[in-house]
N, C-alpha and C positions, 0 to 999 in steps of 0.2 A: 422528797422535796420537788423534784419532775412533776410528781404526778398531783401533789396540791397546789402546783402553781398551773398545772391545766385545769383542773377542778375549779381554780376562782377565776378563769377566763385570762388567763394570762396568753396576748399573743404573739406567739412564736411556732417556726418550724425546723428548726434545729437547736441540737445539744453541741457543744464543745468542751473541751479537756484535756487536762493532761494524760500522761501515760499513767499512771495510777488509773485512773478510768479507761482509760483505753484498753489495759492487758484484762478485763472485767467482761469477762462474758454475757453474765448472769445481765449485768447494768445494760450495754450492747443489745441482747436481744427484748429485753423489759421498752427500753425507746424504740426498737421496729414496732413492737404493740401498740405505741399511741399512733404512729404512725408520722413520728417526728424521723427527718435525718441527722446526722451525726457527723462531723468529724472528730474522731479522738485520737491521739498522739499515740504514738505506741514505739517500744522499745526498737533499738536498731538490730538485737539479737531475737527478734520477736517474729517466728516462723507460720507464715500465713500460707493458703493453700492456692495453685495455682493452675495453670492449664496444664505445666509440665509436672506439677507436683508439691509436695512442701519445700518452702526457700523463704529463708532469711531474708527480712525486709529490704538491708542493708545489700545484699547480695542482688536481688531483684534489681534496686538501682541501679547496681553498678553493671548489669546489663543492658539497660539502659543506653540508646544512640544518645551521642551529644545535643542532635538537635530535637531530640522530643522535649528539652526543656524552652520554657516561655515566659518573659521576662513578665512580669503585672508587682503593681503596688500593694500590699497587707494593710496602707492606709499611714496613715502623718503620725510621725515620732517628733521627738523632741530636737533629733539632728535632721528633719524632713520628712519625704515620702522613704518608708519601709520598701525598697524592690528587692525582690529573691528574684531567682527561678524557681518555675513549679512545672511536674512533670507527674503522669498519673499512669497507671496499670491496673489490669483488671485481674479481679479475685476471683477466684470460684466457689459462688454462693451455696453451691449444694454437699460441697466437704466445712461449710464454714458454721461453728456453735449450733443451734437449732434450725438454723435459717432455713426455710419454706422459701424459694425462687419464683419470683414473677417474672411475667414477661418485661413490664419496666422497672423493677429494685435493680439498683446500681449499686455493686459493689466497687471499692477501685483504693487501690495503696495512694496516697498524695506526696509527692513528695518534696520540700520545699530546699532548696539549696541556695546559701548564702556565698556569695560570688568573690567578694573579697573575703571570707575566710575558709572557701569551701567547705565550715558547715553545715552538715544534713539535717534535717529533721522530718522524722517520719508520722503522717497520720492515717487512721483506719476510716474510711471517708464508707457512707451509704444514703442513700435518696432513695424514695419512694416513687420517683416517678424520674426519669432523664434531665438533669443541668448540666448547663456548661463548666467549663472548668474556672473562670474568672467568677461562677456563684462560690465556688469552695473557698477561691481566695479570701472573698469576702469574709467565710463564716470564719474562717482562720486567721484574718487578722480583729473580726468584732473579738475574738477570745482573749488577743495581746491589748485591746482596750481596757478591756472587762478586769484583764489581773492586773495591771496598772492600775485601774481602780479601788482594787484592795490596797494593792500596796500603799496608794497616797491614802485609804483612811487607818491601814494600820497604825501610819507614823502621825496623821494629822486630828484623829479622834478616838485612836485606841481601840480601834477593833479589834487586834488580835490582844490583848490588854484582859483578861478572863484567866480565870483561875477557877472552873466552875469543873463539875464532874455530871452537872443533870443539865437535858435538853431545855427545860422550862426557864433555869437561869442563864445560858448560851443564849436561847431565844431574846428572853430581856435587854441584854449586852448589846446581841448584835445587831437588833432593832434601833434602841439609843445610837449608837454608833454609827450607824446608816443613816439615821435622822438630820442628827450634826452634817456629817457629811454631803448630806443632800441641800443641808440648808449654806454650807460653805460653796459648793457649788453652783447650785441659784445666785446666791448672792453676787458671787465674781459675775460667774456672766453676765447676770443685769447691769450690773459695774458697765463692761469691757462695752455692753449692748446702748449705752447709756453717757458713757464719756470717752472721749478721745483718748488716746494714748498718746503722751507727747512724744517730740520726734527725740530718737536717743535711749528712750525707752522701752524695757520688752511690757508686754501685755501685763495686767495686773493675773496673778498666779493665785490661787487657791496658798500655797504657802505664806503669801506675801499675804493674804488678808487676814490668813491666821495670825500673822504676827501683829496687824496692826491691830486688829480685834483685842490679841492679850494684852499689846502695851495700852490701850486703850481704857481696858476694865483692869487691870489689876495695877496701874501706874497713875492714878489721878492728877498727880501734877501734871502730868507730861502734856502740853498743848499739841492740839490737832497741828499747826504749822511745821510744828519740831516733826512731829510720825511720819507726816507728809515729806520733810525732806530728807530724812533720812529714808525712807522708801524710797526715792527717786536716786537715789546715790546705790542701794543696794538693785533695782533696776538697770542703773545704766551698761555694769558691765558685762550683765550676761548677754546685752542687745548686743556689744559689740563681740561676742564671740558668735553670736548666732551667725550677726554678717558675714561674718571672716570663714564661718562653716558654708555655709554657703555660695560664696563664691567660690572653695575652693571645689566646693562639689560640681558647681557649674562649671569650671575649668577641668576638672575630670573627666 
């Protein structure tokens, strides 16, 4: 899939993933080939090779001074900006899968730590050429975008919704699927880009247009004034948690 969506000009210069790709060698060194970088998640029991030796990623860490780590944002959640700490270690390129070492390939462990539950999460990070650490944030929070994106079309157009056993009719599914979804999302934003949002209200949501789309087409009595206020009722109270989240983060 990597390698058809560089074939049709698709542009990007990294891969990201979960640990199922991440523990994937064979996948790993196939993306140094196109000459894309990588961050991929990988296990906390998942022994990588080092200047002292092999050591558990999770152990590497916890070697780790206090202050090698460095507060940055992963990008706006739904309770806010996403901040970890992130802290990085370097690999040794020449015990690592097939790797062939440049003078600029960067290899380097990432490691992201969430502060109020001191959750870790560990990624196998590599560039083809020297970035900073605040580029990996980036790549690593586009990927908590990107699955949040399935997620909202699993529930909101049935992507995951397939009962199929051949690539040809996955293919069909997840194309349709995507479609809807792309056109649910256009549509709000134009919305959002286009009408105010009254005060007391949160933003018009992709969920929230799906509903009034269904009560819309599948409810013909139902008058545009009636969907409208009841949309604005079902609005008002997520606005007031958001506030109430918010301030107390600001007082935090």
């Amino acid at each position: 899939m990597i390698t058809a969506a560089l074939k049709a000009g698709v542009a990007t210069s990294w891969v990201a993933g979960d640990e199922v790709y991440g523990a994937d060698p064979k996948l790993r060194a196939a993306i140094r080939k196109t000459g894309l970088g990588y961050v991929l998640q990988v296990a906390a029991n998942r022994r990588i090779p080092t200047s002292i030796g092999l050591i558990r990623v999770d152990d590497l860490a916890a070697r780790l001074p206090a202050r090698a780590g460095q507060k940055a944002s992963a990008g706006a959640g739904s309770k806010g900006q996403r901040i970890y700490s992130w802290a990085w270690a370097s690999i040794d390129a020449e015990n690592l899968d097939d790797e062939t070492p440049t003078i600029t390939a960067q290899h380097h462990l990432l490691i992201r730590r969430n502060d109020k539950t001191a959750e870790l999460a560990y990624h196998h990070r590599y560039s083809p050429t020297r970035v900073p650490l605040m580029a990996l944030v980036k790549v690593a929070g586009q990927r908590c975008r990107i699955e949040e994106s399935f997620q909202a079309a699993k529930g909101l157009t049935g992507l995951d919704q397939h009962q199929v056993r051949r690539w040809t009719s996955w293919h069909r599914l997840t194309t349709l699927a995507m479609l809807a979804h792309a056109f649910l999302a256009f549509t709000t934003a134009d919305e959002r880009d286009h009408t105010s949002t009254p005060t007391g209200l949160i933003e018009l949501t992709m969920n929230e247009f799906r509903r009034l789309l269904d009560a819309l087409l599948l409810t013909p009595k139902t008058t545009i004034d009636r969907l409208i206020s009841w949309s604005a009722r079902r609005r008002h109270h997520p606005q007031r948690a958001h506030e109430c989240h918010y301030r107390r983060r600001e007082h935090q």
